[in-house]
C-alpha positions as MATLAB code, in Angstrom:
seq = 'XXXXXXXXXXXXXXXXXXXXXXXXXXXXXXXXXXXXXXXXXXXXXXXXXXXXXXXXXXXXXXXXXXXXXXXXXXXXXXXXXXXXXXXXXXXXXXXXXXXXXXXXXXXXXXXXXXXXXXXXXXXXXXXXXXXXXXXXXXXXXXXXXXXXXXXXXXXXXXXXXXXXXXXXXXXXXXXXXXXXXXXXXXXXXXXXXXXXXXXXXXXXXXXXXXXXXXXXXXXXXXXXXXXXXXXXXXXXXXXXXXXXXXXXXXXXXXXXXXXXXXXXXXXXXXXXXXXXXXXXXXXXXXXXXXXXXXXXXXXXXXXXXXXXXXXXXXXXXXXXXXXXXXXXXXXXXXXXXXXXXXXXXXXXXXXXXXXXXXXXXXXXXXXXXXXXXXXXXXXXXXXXXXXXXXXXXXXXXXXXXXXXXXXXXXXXXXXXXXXXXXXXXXXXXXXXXXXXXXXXXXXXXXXXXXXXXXXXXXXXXXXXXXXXXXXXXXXXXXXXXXXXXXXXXXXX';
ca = [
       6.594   40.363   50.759;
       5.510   43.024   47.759;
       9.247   43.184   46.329;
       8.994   38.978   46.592;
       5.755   39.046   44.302;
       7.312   41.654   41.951;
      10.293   38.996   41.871;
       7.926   35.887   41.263;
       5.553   38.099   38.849;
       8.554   39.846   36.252;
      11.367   37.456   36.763;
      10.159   34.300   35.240;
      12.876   32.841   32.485;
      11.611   33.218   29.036;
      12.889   31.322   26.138;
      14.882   34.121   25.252;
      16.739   34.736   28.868;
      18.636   31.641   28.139;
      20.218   32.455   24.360;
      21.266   36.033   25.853;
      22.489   34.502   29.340;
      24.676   32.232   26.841;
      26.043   34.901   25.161;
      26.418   37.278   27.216;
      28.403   34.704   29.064;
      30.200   33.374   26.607;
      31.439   36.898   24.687;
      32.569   38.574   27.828;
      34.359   35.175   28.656;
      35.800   35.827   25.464;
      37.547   39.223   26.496;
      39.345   37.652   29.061;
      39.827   35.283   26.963;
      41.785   37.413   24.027;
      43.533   39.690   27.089;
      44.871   36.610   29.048;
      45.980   34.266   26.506;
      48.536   36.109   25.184;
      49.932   37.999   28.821;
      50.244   34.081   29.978;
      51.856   32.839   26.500;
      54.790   35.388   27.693;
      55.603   33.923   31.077;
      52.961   36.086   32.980;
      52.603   34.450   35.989;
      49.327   32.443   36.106;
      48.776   32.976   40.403;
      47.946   36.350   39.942;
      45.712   35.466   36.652;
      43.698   32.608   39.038;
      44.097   34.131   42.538;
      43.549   37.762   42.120;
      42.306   38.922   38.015;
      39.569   35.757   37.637;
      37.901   36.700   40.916;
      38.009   40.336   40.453;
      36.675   39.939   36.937;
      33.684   37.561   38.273;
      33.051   40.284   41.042;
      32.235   42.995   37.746;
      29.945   40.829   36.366;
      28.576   39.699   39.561;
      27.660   43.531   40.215;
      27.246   45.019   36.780;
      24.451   42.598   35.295;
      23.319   41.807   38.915;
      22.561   45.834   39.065;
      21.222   45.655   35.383;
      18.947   42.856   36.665;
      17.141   44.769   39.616;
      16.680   47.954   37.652;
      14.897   45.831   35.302;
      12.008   44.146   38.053;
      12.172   47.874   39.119;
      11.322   49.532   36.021;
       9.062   46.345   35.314;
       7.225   46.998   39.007;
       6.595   50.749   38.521;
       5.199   50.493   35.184;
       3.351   47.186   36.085;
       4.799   45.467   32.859;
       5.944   42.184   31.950;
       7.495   42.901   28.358;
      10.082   45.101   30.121;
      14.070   43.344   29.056;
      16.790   44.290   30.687;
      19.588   46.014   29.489;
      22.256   43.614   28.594;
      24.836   44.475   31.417;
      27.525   46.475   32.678;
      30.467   44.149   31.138;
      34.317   44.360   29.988;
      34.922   46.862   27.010;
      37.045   44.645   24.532;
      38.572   47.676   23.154;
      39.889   49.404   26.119;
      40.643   45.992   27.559;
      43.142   45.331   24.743;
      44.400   48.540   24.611;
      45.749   48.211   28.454;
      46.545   44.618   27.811;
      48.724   44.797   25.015;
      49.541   48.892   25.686;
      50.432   48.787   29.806;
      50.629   44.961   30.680;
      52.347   43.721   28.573;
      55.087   45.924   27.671;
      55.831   46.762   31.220;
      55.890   43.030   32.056;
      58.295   42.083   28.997;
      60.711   45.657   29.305;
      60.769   44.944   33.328;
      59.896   41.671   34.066;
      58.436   42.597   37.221;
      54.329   40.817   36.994;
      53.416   43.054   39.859;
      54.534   46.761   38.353;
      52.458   45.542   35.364;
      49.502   44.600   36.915;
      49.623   48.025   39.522;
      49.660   49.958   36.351;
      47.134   48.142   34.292;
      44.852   48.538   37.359;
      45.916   52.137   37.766;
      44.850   52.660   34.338;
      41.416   51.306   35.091;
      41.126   53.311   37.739;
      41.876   56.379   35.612;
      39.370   55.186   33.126;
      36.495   55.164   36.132;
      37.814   58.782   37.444;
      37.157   60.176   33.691;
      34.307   58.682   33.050;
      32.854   60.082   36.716;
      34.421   63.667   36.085;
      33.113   63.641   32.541;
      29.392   62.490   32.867;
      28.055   66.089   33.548;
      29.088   67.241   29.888;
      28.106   63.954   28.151;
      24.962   65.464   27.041;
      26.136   68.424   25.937;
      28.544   66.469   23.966;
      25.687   64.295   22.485;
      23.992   67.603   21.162;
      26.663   68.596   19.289;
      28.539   65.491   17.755;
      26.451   64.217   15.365;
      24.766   60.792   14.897;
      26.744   59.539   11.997;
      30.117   60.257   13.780;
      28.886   58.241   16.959;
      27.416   55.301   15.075;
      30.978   55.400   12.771;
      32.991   55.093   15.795;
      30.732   52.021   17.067;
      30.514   50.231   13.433;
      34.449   50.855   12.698;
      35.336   49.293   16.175;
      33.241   46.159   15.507;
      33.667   45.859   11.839;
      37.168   47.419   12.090;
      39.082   46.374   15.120;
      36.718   43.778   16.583;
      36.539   41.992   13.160;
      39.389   41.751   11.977;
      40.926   40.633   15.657;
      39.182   37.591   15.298;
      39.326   37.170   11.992;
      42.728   36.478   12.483;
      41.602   33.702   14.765;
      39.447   32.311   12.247;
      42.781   31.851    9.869;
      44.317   30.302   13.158;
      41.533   27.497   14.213;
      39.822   27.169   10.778;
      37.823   24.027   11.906;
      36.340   25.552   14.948;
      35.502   28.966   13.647;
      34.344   28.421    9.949;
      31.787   25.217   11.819;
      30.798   28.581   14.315;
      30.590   30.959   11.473;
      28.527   28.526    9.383;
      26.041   28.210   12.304;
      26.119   31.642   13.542;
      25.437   33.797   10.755;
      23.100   30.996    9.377;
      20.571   31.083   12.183;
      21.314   35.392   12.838;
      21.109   36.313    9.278;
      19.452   33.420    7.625;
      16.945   32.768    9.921;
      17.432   29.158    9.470;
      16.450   27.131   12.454;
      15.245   30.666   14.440;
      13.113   28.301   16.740;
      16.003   26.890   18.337;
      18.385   28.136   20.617;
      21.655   27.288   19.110;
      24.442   29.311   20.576;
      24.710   26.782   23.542;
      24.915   23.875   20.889;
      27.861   26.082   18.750;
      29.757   26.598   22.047;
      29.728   22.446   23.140;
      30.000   21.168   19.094;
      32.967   23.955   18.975;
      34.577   22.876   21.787;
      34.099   18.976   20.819;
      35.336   20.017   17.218;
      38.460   21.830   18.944;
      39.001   19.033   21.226;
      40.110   16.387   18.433;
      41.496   18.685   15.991;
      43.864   19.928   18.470;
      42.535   23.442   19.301;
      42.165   22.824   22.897;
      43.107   19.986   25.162;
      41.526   19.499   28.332;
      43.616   20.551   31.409;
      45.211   18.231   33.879;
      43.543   19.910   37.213;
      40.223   20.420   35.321;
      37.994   19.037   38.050;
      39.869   20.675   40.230;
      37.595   23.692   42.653;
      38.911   25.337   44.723;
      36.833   28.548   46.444;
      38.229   32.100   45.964;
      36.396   34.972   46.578;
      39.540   37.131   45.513;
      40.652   40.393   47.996;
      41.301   43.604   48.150;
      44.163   45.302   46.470;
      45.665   49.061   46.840;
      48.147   48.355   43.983;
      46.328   50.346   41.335;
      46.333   53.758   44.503;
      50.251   53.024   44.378;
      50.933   53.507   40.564;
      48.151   56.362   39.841;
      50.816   59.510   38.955;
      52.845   57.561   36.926;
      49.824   55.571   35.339;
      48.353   59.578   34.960;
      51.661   60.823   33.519;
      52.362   58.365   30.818;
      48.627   57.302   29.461;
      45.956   60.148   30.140;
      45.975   60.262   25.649;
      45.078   56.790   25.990;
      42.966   57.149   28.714;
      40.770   59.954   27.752;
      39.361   59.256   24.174;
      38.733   55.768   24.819;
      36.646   56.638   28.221;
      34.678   59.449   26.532;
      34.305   58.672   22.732;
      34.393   54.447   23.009;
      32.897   53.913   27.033;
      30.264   57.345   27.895;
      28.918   58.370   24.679;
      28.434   54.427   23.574;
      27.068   53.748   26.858;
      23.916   57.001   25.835;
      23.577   55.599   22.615;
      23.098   52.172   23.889;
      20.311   54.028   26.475;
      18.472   55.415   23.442;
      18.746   52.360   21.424;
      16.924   50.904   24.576;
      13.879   53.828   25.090;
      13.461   53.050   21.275;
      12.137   50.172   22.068;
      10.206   50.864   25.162;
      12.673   50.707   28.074;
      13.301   54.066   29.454;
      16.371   53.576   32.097;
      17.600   56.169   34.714;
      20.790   57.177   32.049;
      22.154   59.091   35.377;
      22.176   56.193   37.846;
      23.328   53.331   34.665;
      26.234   56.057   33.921;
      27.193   56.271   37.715;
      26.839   53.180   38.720;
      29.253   52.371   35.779;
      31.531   54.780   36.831;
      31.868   53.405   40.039;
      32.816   49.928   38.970;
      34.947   50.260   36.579;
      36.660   52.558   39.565;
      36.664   49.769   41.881;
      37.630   47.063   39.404;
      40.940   49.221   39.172;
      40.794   50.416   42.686;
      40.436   47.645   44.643;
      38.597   44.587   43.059;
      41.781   43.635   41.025;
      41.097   44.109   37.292;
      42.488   46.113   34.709;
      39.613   45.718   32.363;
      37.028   48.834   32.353;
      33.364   47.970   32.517;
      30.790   49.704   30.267;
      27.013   49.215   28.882;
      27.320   46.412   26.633;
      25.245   46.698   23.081;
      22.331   44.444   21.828;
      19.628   45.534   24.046;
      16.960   46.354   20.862;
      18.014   42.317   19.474;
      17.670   40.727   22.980;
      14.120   42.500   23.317;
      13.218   41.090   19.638;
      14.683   37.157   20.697;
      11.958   37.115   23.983;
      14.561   38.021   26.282;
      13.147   39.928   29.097;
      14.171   40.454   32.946;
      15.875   37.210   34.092;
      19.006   37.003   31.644;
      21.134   39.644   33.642;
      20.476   37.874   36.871;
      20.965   34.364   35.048;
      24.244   35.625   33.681;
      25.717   36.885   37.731;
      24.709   33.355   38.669;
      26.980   31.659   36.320;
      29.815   34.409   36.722;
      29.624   33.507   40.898;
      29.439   30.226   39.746;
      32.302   29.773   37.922;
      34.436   32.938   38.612;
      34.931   31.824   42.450;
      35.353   28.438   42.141;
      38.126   28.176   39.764;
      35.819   27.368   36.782;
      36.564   29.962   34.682;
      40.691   29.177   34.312;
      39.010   25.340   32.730;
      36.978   27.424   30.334;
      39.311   29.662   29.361;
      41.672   26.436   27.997;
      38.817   24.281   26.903;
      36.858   26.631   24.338;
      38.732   27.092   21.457;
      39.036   30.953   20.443;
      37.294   30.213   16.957;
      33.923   29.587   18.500;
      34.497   32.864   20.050;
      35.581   34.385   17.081;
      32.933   32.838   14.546;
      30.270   34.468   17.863;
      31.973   37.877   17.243;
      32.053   37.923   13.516;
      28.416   38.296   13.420;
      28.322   40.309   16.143;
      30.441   42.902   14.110;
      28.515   42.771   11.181;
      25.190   42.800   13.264;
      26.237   46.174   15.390;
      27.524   47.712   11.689;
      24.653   46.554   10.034;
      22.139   48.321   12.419;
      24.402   51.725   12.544;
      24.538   51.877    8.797;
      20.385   51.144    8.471;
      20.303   54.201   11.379;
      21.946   56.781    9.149;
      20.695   58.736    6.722;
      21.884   57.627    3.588;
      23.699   61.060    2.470;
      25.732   60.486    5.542;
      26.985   57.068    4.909;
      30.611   58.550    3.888;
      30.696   60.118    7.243;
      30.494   56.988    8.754;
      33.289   55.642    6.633;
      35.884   58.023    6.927;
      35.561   57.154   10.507;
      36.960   53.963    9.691;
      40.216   55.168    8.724;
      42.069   55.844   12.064;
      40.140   52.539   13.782;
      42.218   51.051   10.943;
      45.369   52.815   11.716;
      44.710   51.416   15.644;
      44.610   47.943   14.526;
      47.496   47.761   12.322;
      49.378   49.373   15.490;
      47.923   46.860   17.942;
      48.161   44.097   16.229;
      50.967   44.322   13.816;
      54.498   44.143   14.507;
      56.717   47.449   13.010;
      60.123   48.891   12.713;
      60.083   51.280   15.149;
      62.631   53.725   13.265;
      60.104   53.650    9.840;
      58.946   56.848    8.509;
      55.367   55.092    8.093;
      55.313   53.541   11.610;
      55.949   56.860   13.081;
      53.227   58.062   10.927;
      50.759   55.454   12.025;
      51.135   55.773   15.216;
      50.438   59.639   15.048;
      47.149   58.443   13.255;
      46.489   55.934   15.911;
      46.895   57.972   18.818;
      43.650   59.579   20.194;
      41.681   57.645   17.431;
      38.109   58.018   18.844;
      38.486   61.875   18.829;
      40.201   61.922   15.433;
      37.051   59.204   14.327;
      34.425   61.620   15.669;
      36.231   64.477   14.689;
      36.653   63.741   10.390;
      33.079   62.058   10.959;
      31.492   65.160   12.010;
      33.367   67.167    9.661;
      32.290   65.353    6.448;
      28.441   65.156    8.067;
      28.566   68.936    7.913;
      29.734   69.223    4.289;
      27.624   67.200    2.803;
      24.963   69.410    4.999;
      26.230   72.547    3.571;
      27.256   73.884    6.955;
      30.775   75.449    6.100;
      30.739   77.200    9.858;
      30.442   73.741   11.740;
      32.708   71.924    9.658;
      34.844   74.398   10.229;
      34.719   74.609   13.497;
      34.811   70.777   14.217;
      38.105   71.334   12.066;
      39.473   73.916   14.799;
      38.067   71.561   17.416;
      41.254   68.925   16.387;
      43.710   71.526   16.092;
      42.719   72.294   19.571;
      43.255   68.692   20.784;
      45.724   67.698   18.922;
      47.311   71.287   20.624;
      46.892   69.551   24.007;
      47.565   66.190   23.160;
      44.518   64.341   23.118;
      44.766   63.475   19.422;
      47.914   62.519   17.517;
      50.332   62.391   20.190;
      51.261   60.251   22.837;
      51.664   62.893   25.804;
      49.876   65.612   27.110;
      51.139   68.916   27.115;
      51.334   72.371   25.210;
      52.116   71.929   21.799;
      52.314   68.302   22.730;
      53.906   66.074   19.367;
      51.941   67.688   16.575;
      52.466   71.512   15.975;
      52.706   70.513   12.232;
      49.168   68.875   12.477;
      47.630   71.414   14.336;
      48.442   73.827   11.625;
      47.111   71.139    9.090;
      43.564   71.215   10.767;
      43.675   74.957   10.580;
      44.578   74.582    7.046;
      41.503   72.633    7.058;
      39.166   74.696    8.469;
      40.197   77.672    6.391;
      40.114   75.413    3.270;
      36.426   74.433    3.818;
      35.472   78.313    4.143;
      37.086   79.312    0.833;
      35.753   76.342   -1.101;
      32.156   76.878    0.331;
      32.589   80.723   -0.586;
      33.654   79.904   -4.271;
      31.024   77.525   -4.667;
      28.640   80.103   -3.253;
      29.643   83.006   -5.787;
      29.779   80.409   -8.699;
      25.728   79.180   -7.491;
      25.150   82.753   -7.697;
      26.773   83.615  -11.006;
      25.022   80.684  -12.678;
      21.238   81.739  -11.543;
];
């Protein structure tokens, strides 16, 4: 009877629950949307999409916000609060979702043409990212200590402003009626604060999706009243294709898990005691662990989970305990029932996109207003190698091209390599020659092993040249900073 009056007393909708429920909804709808439009425009066949992914990727949300939820009424209960919000869920990582889309689906599925090889790998992958993440939580905080802020709030704006941004911008240029209405609305009411009373990001999603109807965006889909139930099952494949998955992608699978997945997920912890919700960051970190190891393990889905940003903006908009839970209802809702195939053909990608435009600029604003100002340029070099992913991810190359080759080798291992020039430039504009220095050897070192610039792991890996080029580095910095320092003395 107590936990029932905790439940009536902190888990009454405010106005707020219902703008975050809709976007939270809505933007991780949008992931799948982005990784399954393109698998199915190449023949992927749609029965494992419905039967097996949509289920599976229901089940996540399901458990990751429904988990988010209750830790909310529990924090709420034991510090006898009602202004406690919830964090904003364990969801889909966009990021590493595309990157095992378009880097393990779908090549295996065009090279072999065999849907189920693809889909055991993608989901062995997954299940690699939930291993790391587990093995690596103990030296997450160490790791926090030492990389510094600007370095961890460059990799988070340059994925949003970078990657993020640009992705959809591309989908603005490709549904121009549907995203330029969105963006007109969106960043009007976010940034403007025009119309701030109303909750408008249901209204952009239904206008959007009327707009996309008659300009030919979208058309509505012959069995869309069709429901049928599907709880989805259990699947082994991703246990099957582990070596090989371990073999040919641990440089992919690494850097994203530890510089895009853990360290985002304690920043996104902080940015949530900041505003007075203290979380366990043990139990949120294990708990997300664990599901994005079953997702790959067993649920069905190749997409890793992670915490998902915004909590410090949801807390300002009113939202409080009952968004998380609202936003499990509607993934049960729709994710068994069928539901969520209709969506995914009847909202037109530029309402999504126009959503995630400001979302990129609202993330990179708040980074840029965290950091000191002398530190802005360590942010921005950051951006250089996100840059170098995109182009590679999204843009179609010779393969035999001296500067494809290149970019790829700046691609490869790009949160480390983001981190790593981040922190190096934070700690020359400190005047720290040692730590720059040493953040310097700390590339040659994984660029040694393969965890930067190279697309195996192994000694000496791809990039002997480049490991000598960070050593270069390193001594570099220690000469300048001793010329500088007998010139200083000579003038005084």
């Amino acid at each position: 009877m107590s936990f029932l009056r905790s439940v009536s007393t902190h888990m009454k909708p405010q106005p707020g629950d219902w703008e975050a429920t809709t976007y939270l909804f809505f933007s991780q709808l949008a992931v799948m949307v982005v990784c399954v439009a393109p698998l199915l425009a190449t023949g992927y066949p749609a029965v494992i999409i419905m039967g097996s992914f949509l289920p599976a990727f229901a089940w996540q949300h399901v458990l990751g916000h429904g988990y988010c939820a209750l830790s909310a009424l529990r924090l709420a209960k034991t510090e006898n609060r009602t202004d406690v919000t919830a964090l904003p869920g364990l969801g889909v990582d966009l990021v590493s979702s595309i990157t095992i889309t378009f880097g393990v689906l779908m090549p295996t599925w065009i090279a072999t043409g065999d849907a189920y090889l693809a889909w055991g790998l993608g989901l062995a992958v997954n299940l690699l990212f939930g291993l790391t993440k587990i093995l690596l939580y103990p030296f997450v905080g160490i790791l926090k200590s030492l990389v510094p802020r600007a370095s961890l709030l460059g990799l988070l704006s340059g994925l949003m402003l970078i990657y993020v941004g640009t992705t959809y911008g591309i989908t603005i240029m490709e549904q121009p009626y549907v995203a330029f209405f969105t963006v007109g609305v969106v960043l009007a009411t976010m940034f403007g604060r025009w119309l701030d009373d109303i909750p408008l990001l249901p209204v952009v999603f239904v206008l959007g999706s009327v707009i996309g109807y008659f300009t030919g965006s979208v058309q509505l889909p012959d069995n869309a009243f069709d429901i049928s139930f599907n709880l989805g099952g259990i699947t082994t494949l991703g246990f099957s294709h582990l070596w090989s998955a371990a073999r040919e992608h641990i440089p992919l699978v690494v850097p994203l898990a530890l510089g895009n997945q853990l360290l985002r997920n304690l920043s996104n912890l902080a940015a949530a005691e900041a505003v007075g919700d203290r979380y366990d960051a043990r139990e949120v970190m294990i708990v997300d662990g664990a599901l994005t190891t079953v997702g790959g393990a067993l649920l069905g889905s190749w997409m890793p989970t992670f915490l998902l940003s915004g909590h410090p903006g949801w807390k300002e908009s009113g939202a409080r305990t009952f968004y998380p839970a609202l936003t499990a209802v509607a993934y049960a809702i729709t994710g068994f029932t069928g539901l969520l195939w209709v969506l995914r053909e009847i909202i037109p990608e530029g309402v999504v996109a126009g959503v995630f435009i400001w979302l990129a600029l609202a993330v990179t604003h708040a980074s840029i207003r965290k950091t000191p100002p002398g530190h802005l340029p360590a942010v921005l070099v950051s951006f250089i190698p996100i840059g170098a992913y995109l182009i590679v991810t999204q843009v179609t190359q010779e393969a035999t091209s001296s500067a494809s080759t290149h970019l790829q080798t700046l691609a490869l291992g790009f949160p480390f390599t983001a981190i790593i020039w981040s922190a190096i430039v934070v700690h020359l504009i400190d005047r720290r020659p040692y730590l720059a220095a040493g953040w310097c050897m700390t590339g040659a070192v994984l660029t040694f092993f393969g965890l930067m610039h190279s697309s195996f792991l192994g000694v000496g890996a791809q990039g002997l040249p480049i490991v000598g080029g960070y050593l270069v580095w390193a001594v570099t910095t220690l000469i300048v900073y001793f010329l500088d320092t007998v010139i200083r003395r000579s003038r005084s």
